[in-house]
C-alpha positions in Angstrom: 36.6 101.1 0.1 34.6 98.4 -2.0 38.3 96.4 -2.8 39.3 96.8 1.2 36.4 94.7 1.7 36.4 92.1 -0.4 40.0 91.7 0.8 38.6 91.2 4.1 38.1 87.3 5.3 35.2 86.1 6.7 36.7 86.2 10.6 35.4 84.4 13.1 31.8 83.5 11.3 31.5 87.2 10.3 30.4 88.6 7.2 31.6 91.8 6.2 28.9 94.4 3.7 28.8 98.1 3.0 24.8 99.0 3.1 24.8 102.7 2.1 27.3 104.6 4.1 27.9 101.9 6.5 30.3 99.1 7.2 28.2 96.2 9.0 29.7 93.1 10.3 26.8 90.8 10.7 27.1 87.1 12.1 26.4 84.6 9.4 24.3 82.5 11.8 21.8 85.3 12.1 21.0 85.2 8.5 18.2 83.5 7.9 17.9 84.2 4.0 18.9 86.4 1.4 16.8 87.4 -1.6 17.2 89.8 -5.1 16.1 92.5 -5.7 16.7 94.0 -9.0 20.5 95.7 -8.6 20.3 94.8 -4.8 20.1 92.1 -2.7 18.2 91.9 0.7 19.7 90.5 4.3 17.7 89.0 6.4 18.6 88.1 10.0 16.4 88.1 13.0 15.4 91.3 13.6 17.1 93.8 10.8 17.0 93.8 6.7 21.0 95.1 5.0 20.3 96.4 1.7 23.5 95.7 -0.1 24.5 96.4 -4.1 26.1 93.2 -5.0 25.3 90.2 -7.0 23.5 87.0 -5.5 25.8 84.6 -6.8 28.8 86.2 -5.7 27.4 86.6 -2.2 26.4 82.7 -2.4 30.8 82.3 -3.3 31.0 83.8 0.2 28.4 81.7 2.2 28.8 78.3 3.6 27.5 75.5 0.9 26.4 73.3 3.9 24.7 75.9 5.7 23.0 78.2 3.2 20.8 76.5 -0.1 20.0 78.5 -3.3 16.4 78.1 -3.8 15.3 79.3 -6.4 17.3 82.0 -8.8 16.4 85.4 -6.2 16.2 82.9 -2.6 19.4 81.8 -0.7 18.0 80.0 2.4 19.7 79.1 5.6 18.8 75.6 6.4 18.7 76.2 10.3 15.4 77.8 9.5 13.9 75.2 7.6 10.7 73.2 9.5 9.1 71.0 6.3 9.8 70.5 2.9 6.0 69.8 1.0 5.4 68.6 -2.2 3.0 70.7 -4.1 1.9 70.8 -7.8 5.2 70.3 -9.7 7.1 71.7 -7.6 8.3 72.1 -3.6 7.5 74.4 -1.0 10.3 75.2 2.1 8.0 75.7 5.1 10.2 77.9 7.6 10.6 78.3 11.5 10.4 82.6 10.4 6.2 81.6 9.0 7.5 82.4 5.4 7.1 80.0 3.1 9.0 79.9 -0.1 8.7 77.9 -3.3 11.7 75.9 -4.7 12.3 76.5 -8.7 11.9 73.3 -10.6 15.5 73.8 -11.9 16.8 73.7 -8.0 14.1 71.1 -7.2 16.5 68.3 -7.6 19.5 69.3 -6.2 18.1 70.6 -3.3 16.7 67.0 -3.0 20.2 66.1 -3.1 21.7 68.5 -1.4 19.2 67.6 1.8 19.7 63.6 1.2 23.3 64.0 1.0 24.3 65.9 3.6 21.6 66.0 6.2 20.7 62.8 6.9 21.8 60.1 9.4 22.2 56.5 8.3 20.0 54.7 9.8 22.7 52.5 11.4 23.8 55.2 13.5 19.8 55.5 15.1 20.1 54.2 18.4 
């Protein structure tokens, strides 16, 4: 069952996972961020957490790059939820639109910098 699903594409912004006994196809615009937790990792959408047995990083392979930002080594965030970023001492906090607040690892620290800069910005030409 496990190989049938990683055979599966991600359809129509769809993400295929096997919680338990159950097949789940959950839209990837309802996650709002994923997080590790020893042997598991948590989903978090709106209203509903999928406890799944797979790795992080392979889940980040699966996950849009533009859409979804590793955090710190146990936080994948979807940037659709982000309100602030603050500077705090030596390091950055993500303020989110869910009230959870999460704290960026000084080894992500810069290329989330980037990441946001890069790819998230306007120029400010193209401010009418």
């Amino acid at each position: 069952m496990r190989d049938m699903l990683q055979e599966l594409p991600a359809a129509s912004g769809k993400m295929v996972v096997q919680a338990g006994r159950k097949i789940y196809f959950i839209d990837i615009d309802t996650i709002s961020y994923v997080e590790a937790c020893n042997y598991y990792i948590l989903i978090h959408t709106g209203d509903k957490t999928f406890v799944v047995r797979e790795a992080l990083k392979d889940l980040e392979k699966k996950l849009c790059p533009r859409t979804f930002i590793r955090v710190h080594r146990s936080i994948i965030l979807n940037i659709n939820i982000f309100k602030c970023i603050e500077k705090a001492k030596n390091t950055l906090m993500v303020r989110t639109t869910i009230g959870k607040d999460f704290k960026v690892s000084r080894y992500r620290n810069r290329s989330l910098r980037t990441k946001i800069l890069t790819h998230y910005t306007e120029p400010l030409s193209a401010v009418a």
